[in-house]
C-alpha positions in Angstrom: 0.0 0.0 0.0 2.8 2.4 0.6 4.5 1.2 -2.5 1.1 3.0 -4.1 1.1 5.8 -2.6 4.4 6.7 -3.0 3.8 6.4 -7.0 0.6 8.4 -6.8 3.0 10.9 -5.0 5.6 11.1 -7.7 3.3 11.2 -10.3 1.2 14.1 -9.0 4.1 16.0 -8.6 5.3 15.4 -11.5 1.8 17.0 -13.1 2.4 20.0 -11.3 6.0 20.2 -12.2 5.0 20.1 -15.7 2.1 22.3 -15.4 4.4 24.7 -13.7 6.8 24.4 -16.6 4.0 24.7 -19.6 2.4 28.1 -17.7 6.2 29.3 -17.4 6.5 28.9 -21.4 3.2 30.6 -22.1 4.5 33.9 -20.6 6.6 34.2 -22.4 6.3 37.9 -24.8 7.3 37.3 -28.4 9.7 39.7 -29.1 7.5 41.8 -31.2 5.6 42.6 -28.5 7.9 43.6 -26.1 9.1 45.8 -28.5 5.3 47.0 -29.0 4.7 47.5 -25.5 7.7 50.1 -25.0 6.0 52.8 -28.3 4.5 56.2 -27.2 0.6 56.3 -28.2 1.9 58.5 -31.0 4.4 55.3 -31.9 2.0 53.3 -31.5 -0.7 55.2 -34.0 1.5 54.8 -36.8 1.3 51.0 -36.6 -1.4 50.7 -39.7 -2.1 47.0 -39.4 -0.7 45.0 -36.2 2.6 44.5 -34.4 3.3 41.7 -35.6 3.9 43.1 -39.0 7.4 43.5 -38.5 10.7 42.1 -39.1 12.3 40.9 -36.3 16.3 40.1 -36.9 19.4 39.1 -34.6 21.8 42.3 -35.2 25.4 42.7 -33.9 25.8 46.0 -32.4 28.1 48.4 -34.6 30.1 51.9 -33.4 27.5 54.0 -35.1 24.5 52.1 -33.2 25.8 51.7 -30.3 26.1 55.4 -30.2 22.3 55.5 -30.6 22.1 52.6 -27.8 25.2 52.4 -25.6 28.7 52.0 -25.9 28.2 48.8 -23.5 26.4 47.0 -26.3 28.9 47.5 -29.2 29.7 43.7 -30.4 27.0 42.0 -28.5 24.4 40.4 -30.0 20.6 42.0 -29.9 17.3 41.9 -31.9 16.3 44.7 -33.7 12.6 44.8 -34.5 11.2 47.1 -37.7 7.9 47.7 -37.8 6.7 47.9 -41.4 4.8 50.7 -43.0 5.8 53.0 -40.3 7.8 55.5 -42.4 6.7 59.0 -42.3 8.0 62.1 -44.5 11.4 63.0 -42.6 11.4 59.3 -41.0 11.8 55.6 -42.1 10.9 52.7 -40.8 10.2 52.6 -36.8 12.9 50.3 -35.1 12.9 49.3 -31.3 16.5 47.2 -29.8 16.0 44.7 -27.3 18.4 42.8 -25.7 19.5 39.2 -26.1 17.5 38.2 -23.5 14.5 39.4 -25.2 12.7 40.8 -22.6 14.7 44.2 -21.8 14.0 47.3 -24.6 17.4 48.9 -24.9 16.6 51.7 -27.4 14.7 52.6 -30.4 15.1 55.1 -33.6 13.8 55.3 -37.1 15.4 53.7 -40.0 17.7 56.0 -42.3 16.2 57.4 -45.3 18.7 56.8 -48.1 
């Protein structure tokens, strides 16, 4: 009998281990979103269709953007994520920078007009 018990233990906790792991994963922010969450309404209002009509892309940090987002990140790895149909007269595309542990926003800017 104790044999049994010890079994319907295990496997009960293991359930809620599981569980526990599967509600972890489904907090998880894609990394559009994240960036979303960090625009100004005015950012925001220039998104014509949804957030997740960008391009999201692994970028390694340069002298000239790490200017724009901290000398710190120069040769590190981030994401960058353009938002598409953003650009404006005077501005392209609407980028946010978020870190490689794609939770933290570490800057954002507008694309170059070339």
């Amino acid at each position: 009998m104790r044999l049994k018990s010890n079994i319907s233990f295990i496997l009960i906790g293991s359930i809620f281990l599981m569980g526990g792991c599967n509600l972890y994963q489904s907090n998880n922010i894609p990394i559009e979103m994240v960036a979303f969450n960090s625009l100004t309404k005015e950012e925001v209002n220039k998104i014509p269709v949804s957030p997740k009509d960008s391009v999201v892309n692994e970028v390694i940090v340069s002298e000239d953007l790490g200017k724009q987002i901290g000398d710190k990140f120069i040769g590190k790895t981030i994401y960058s994520v353009t938002f598409n149909n953003t650009e404006d007269d005077t501005n392209g595309r609407l980028i946010v920078y978020v870190s490689n542990d794609k939770e933290t926003v570490i800057g954002k800017g507008y694309e170059n007009r070339k």
